[in-house]
ZAVEX-991657 format. One record per atom (N, C-alpha, C): atom name; residue number from 1; x, y, z. Coordinates in steps of 0.001 Angstrom, whole numbers, plus 500000, padded with zeros to 6 digits. Example, Ala and Ser with C-alpha at 12.3 -4.5 7.8 and 13.67 -1.06 7.14 Angstrom:
BEGIN
R, N, 1, 513190, 494310, 507800
R, CA, 1, 512300, 495500, 507800
R, C, 1, 513200, 496700, 507800
R, N, 2, 512850, 497750, 507080
R, CA, 2, 513670, 498940, 507140
R, C, 2, 512900, 500030, 507870
END
This chain:
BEGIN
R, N, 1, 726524, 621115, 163325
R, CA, 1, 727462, 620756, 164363
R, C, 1, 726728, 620743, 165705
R, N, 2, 727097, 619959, 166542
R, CA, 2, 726406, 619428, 168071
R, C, 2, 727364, 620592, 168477
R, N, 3, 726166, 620858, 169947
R, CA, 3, 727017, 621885, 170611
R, C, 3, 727524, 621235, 171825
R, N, 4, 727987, 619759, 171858
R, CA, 4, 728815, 619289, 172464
R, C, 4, 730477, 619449, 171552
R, N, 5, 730293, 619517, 170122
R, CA, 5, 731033, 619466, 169223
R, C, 5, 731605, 620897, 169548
R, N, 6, 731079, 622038, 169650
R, CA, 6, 731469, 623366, 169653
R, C, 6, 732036, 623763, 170851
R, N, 7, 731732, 622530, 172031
R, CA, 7, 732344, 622791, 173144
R, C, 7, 733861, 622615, 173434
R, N, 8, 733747, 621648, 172626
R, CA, 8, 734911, 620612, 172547
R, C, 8, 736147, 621833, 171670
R, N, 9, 735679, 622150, 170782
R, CA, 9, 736143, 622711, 169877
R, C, 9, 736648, 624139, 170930
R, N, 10, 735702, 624680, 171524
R, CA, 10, 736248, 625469, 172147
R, C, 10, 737522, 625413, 172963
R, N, 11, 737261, 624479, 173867
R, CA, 11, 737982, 624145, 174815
R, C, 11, 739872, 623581, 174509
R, N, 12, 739726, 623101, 173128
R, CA, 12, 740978, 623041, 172725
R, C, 12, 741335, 624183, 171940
R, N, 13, 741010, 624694, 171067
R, CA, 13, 740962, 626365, 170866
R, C, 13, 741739, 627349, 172069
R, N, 14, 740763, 627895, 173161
R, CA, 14, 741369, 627957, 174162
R, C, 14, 743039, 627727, 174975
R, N, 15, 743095, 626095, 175032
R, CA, 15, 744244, 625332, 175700
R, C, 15, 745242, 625840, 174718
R, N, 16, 745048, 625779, 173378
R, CA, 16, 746370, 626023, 172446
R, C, 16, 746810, 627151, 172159
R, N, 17, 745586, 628500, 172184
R, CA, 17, 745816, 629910, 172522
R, C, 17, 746807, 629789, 173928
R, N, 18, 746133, 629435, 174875
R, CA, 18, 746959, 629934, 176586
R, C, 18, 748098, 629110, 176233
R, N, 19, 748694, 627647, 175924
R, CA, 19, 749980, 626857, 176006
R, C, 19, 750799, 627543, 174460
R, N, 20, 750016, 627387, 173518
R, CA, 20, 750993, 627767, 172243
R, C, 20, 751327, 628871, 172467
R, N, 21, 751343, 629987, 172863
R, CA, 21, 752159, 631548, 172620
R, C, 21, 752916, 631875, 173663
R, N, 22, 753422, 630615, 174333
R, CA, 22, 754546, 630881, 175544
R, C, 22, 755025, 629569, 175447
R, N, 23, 756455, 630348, 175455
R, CA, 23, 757674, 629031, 175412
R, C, 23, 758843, 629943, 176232
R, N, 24, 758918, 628046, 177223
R, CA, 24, 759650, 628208, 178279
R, C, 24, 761308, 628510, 177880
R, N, 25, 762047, 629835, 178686
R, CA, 25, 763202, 629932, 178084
R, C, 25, 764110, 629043, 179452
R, N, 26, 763569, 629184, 180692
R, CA, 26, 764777, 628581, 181648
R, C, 26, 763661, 627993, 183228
R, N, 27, 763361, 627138, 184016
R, CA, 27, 762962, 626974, 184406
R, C, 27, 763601, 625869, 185316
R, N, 28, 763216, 625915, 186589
R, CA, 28, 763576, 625168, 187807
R, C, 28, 762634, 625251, 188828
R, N, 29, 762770, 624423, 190333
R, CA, 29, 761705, 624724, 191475
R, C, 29, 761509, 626125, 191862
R, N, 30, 762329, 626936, 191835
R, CA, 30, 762780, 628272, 192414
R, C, 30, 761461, 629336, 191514
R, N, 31, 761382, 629078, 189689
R, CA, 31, 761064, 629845, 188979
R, C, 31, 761050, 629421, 187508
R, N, 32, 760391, 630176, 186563
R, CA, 32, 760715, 630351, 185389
R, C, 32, 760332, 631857, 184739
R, N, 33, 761187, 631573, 183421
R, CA, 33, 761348, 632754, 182769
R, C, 33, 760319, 632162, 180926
R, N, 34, 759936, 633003, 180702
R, CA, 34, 758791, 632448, 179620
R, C, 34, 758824, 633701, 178726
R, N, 35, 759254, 633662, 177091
R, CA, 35, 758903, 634297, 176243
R, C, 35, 757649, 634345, 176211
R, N, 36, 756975, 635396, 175586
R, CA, 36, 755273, 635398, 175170
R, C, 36, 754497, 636644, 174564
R, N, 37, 753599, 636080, 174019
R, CA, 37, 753304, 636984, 172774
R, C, 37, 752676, 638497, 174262
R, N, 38, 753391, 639926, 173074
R, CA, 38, 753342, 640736, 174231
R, C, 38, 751537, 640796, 174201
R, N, 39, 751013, 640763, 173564
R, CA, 39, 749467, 641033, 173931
R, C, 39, 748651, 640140, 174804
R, N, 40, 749418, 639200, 175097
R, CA, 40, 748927, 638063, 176256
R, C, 40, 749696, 637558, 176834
R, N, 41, 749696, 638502, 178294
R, CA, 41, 750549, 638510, 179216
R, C, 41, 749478, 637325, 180159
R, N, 42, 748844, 636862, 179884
R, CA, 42, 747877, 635854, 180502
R, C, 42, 748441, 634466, 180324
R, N, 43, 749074, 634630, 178948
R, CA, 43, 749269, 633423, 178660
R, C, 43, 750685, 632515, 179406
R, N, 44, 751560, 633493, 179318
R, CA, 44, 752832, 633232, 180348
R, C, 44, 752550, 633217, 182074
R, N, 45, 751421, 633850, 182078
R, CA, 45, 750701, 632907, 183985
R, C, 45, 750433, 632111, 184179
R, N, 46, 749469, 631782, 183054
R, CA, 46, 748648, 630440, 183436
R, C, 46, 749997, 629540, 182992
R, N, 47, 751097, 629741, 182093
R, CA, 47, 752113, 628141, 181699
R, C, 47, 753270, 628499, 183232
R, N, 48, 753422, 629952, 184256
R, CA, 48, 753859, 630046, 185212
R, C, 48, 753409, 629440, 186374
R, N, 49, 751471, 629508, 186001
R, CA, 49, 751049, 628784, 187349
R, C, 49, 751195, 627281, 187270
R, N, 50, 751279, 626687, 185949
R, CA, 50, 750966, 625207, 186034
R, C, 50, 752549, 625076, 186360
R, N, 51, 753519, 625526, 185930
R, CA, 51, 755124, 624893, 186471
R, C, 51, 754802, 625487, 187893
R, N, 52, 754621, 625844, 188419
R, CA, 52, 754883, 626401, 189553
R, C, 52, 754634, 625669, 190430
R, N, 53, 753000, 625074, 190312
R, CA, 53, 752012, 624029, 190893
R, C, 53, 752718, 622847, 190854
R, N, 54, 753623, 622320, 189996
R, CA, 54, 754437, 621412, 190253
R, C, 54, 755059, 620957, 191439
R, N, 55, 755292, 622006, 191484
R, CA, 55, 756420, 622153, 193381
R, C, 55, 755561, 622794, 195085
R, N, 56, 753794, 622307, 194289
R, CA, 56, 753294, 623346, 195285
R, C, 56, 753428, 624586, 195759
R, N, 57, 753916, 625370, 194523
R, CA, 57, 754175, 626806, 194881
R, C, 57, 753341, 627711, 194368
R, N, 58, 753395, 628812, 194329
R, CA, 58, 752946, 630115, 193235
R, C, 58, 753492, 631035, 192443
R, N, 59, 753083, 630689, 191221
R, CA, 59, 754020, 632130, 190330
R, C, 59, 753796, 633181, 190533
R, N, 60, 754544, 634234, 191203
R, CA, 60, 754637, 635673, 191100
R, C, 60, 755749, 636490, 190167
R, N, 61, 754850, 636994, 189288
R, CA, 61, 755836, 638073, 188381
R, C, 61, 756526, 639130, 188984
R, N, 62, 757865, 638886, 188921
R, CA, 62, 759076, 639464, 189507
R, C, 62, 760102, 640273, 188096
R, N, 63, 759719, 640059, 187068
R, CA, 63, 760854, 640838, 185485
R, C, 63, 759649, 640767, 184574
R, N, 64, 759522, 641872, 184149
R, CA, 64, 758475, 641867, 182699
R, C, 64, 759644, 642746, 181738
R, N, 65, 760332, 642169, 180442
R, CA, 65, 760881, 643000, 179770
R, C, 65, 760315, 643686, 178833
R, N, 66, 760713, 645042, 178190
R, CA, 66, 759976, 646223, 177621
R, C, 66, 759866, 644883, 175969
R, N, 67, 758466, 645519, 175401
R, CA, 67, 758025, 644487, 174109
R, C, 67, 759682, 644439, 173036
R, N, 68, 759439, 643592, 172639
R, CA, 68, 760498, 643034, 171447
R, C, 68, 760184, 642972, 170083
R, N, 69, 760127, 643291, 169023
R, CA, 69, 760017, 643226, 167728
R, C, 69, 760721, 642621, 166717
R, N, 70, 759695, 641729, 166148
R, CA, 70, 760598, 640683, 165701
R, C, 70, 759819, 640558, 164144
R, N, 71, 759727, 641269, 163216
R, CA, 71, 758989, 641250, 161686
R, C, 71, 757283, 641447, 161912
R, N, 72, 756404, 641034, 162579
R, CA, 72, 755086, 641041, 162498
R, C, 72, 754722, 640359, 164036
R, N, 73, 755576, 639598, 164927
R, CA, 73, 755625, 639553, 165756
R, C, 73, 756169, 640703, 167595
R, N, 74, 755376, 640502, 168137
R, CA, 74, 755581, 641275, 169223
R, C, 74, 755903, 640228, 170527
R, N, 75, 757135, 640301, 171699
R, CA, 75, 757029, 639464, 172497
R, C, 75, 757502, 639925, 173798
R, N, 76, 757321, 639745, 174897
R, CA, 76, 757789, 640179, 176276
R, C, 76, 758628, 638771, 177025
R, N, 77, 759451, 638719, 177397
R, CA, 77, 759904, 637518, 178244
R, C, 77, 760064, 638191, 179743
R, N, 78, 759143, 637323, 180629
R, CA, 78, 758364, 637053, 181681
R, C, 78, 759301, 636581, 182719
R, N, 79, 759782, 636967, 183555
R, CA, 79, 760423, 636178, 185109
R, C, 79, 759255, 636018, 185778
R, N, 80, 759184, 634814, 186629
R, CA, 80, 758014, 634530, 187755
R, C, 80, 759330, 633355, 188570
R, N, 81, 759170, 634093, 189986
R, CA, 81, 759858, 633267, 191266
R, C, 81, 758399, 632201, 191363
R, N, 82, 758717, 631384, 192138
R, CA, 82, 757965, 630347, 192494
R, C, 82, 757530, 630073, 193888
R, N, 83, 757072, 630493, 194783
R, CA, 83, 757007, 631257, 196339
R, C, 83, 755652, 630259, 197023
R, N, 84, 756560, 629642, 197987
R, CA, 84, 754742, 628883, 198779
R, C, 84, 753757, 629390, 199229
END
């Protein structure tokens, strides 16, 4: 394998770790609120900063709820206001 190939590979690897383990529950200019896996609380920033950046704003985490248990899954849902 080319290590242009492994780059590549990385880099979508990566994108689908940070976008796949956060899904948006409610969102507008003001803010959103984002389920997400509780061990990557990274991952619900970076999908807070890109909505956020939408409106030229910034996500700041304002609600972190205590972890959730769900069979083999663990999850936190995330408030972030949206602030210029």
């Amino acid at each position: 394998m080319k290590t242009t190939d492994l780059i590549r590979l990385a880099v979508v690897g990566s994108a689908l770790l940070a976008g796949g383990c956060a899904e948006t529950l409610r969102a507008d200019a003001n803010g959103i609120v984002i389920e997400h896996g509780a061990n990557q609380p990274g991952a619900a920033q970076w999908h807070a900063n890109r909505h956020c950046e939408q409106f030229g704003k910034k996500a700041v985490l304002v609600l972190k709820s205590p972890r959730q248990t769900s069979y083999l899954l663990e999850s936190n849902v995330s408030e972030f206001e949206c602030v210029p």
